[in-house]
C-alpha positions as CSV (number, residue, x, y, z in Angstrom):
1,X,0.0,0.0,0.0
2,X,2.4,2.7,0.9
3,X,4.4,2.0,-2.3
4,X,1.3,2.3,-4.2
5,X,1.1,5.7,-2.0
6,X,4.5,6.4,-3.2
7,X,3.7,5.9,-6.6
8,X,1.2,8.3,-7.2
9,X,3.0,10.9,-5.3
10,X,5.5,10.8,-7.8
11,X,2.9,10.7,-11.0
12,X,1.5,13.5,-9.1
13,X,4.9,15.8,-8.5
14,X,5.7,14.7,-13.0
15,X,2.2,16.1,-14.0
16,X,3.1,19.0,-12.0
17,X,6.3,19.6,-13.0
18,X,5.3,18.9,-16.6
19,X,2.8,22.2,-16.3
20,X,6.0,24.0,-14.6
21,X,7.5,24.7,-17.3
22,X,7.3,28.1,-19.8
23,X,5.2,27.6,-23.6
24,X,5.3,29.7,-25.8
25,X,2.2,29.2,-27.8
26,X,1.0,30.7,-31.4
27,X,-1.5,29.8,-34.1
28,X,-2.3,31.2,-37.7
29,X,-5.5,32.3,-39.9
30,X,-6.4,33.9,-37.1
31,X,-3.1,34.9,-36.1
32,X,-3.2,34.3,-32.3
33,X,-0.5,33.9,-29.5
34,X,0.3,33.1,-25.7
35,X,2.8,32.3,-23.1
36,X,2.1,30.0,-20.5
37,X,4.0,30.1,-17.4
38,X,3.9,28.5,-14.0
39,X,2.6,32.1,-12.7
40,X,-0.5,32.9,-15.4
41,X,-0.7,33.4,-19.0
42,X,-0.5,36.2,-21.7
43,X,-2.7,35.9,-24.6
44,X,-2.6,38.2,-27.6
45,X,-5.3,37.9,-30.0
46,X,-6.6,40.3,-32.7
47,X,-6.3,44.0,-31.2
48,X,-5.8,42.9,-27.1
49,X,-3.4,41.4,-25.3
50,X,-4.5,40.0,-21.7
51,X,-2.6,39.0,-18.5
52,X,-4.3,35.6,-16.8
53,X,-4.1,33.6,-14.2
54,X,-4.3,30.3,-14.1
55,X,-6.8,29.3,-11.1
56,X,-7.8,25.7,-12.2
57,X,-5.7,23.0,-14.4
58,X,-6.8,19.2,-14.8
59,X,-6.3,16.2,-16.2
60,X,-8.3,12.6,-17.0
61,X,-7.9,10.5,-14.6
62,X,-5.6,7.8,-15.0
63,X,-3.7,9.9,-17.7
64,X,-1.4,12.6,-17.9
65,X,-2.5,14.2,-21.8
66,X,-4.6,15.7,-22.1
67,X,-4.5,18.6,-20.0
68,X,-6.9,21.1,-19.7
69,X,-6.7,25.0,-18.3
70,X,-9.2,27.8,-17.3
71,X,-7.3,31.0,-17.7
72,X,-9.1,34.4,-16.4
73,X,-8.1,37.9,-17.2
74,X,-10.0,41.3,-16.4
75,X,-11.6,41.2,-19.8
76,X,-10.6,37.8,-21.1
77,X,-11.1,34.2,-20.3
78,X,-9.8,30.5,-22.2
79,X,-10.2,27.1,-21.6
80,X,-6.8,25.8,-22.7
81,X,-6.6,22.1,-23.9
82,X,-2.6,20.9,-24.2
83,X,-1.8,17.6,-25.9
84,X,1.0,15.7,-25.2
85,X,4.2,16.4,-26.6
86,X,5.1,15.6,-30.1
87,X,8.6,16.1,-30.5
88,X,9.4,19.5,-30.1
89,X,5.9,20.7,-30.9
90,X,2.8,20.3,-28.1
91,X,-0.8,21.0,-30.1
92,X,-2.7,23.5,-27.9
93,X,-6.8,24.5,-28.5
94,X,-7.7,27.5,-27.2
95,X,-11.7,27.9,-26.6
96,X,-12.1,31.7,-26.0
97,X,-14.8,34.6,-27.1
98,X,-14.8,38.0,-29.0
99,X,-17.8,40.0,-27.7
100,X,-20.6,36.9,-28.0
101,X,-18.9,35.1,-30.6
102,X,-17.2,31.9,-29.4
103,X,-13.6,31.1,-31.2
104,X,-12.2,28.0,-31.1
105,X,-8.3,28.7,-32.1
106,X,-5.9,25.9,-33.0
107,X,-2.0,26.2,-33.0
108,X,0.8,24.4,-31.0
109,X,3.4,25.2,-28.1
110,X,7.3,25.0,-27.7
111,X,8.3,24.5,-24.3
112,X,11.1,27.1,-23.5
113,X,11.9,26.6,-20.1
């Protein structure tokens, strides 16, 4: 039992540390961009640019991809779905609004940190 205990500790302290690390994020047609860091986010799409924190982050359970994100800014706010990595690229899907229209934006993530 305790090395079962032991176990998922350390599953625990890799998904964290997996989430730790800096992204630098972009997507074309729209244009679109973010950088995800262990302290919040900063998204840039169309004519704004928005700080965000990062207040919730899950995952499925049993698994460590996908990952998902709720990022919240003063006028923004994203649901952030990461993949795993794929070499040196990690696919990202950013579900976000302009005024009442939903976007869905598509693009992928480098981690630089």
């Amino acid at each position: 039992m305790k090395r079962q205990l032991y176990l998922a500790g350390a599953i625990c302290l890799l998904a964290q540390s997996t989430l730790a690390q800096t992204r630098t994020c972009s997507g074309v047609d729209p244009e679109w961009t973010m950088t995800i860091t262990p302290d919040g986010a900063r998204f840039a799409y169309l004519d704004r640019e928005s700080d965000m924190q990062i207040p919730q982050s899950t995952q499925p359970k049993g698994a460590e991809w996908p990952r998902a994100m709720t990022l919240v800014g003063l006028r923004d706010s994203a649901i952030v779905i990461l993949e795993s990595l794929e070499g040196s690229q990690q696919p990202i899907r950013v579900l976000t609004q302009r005024g009442e229209e939903p976007v869905m934006l598509v693009g992928t993530c480098l981690v630089t940190q």
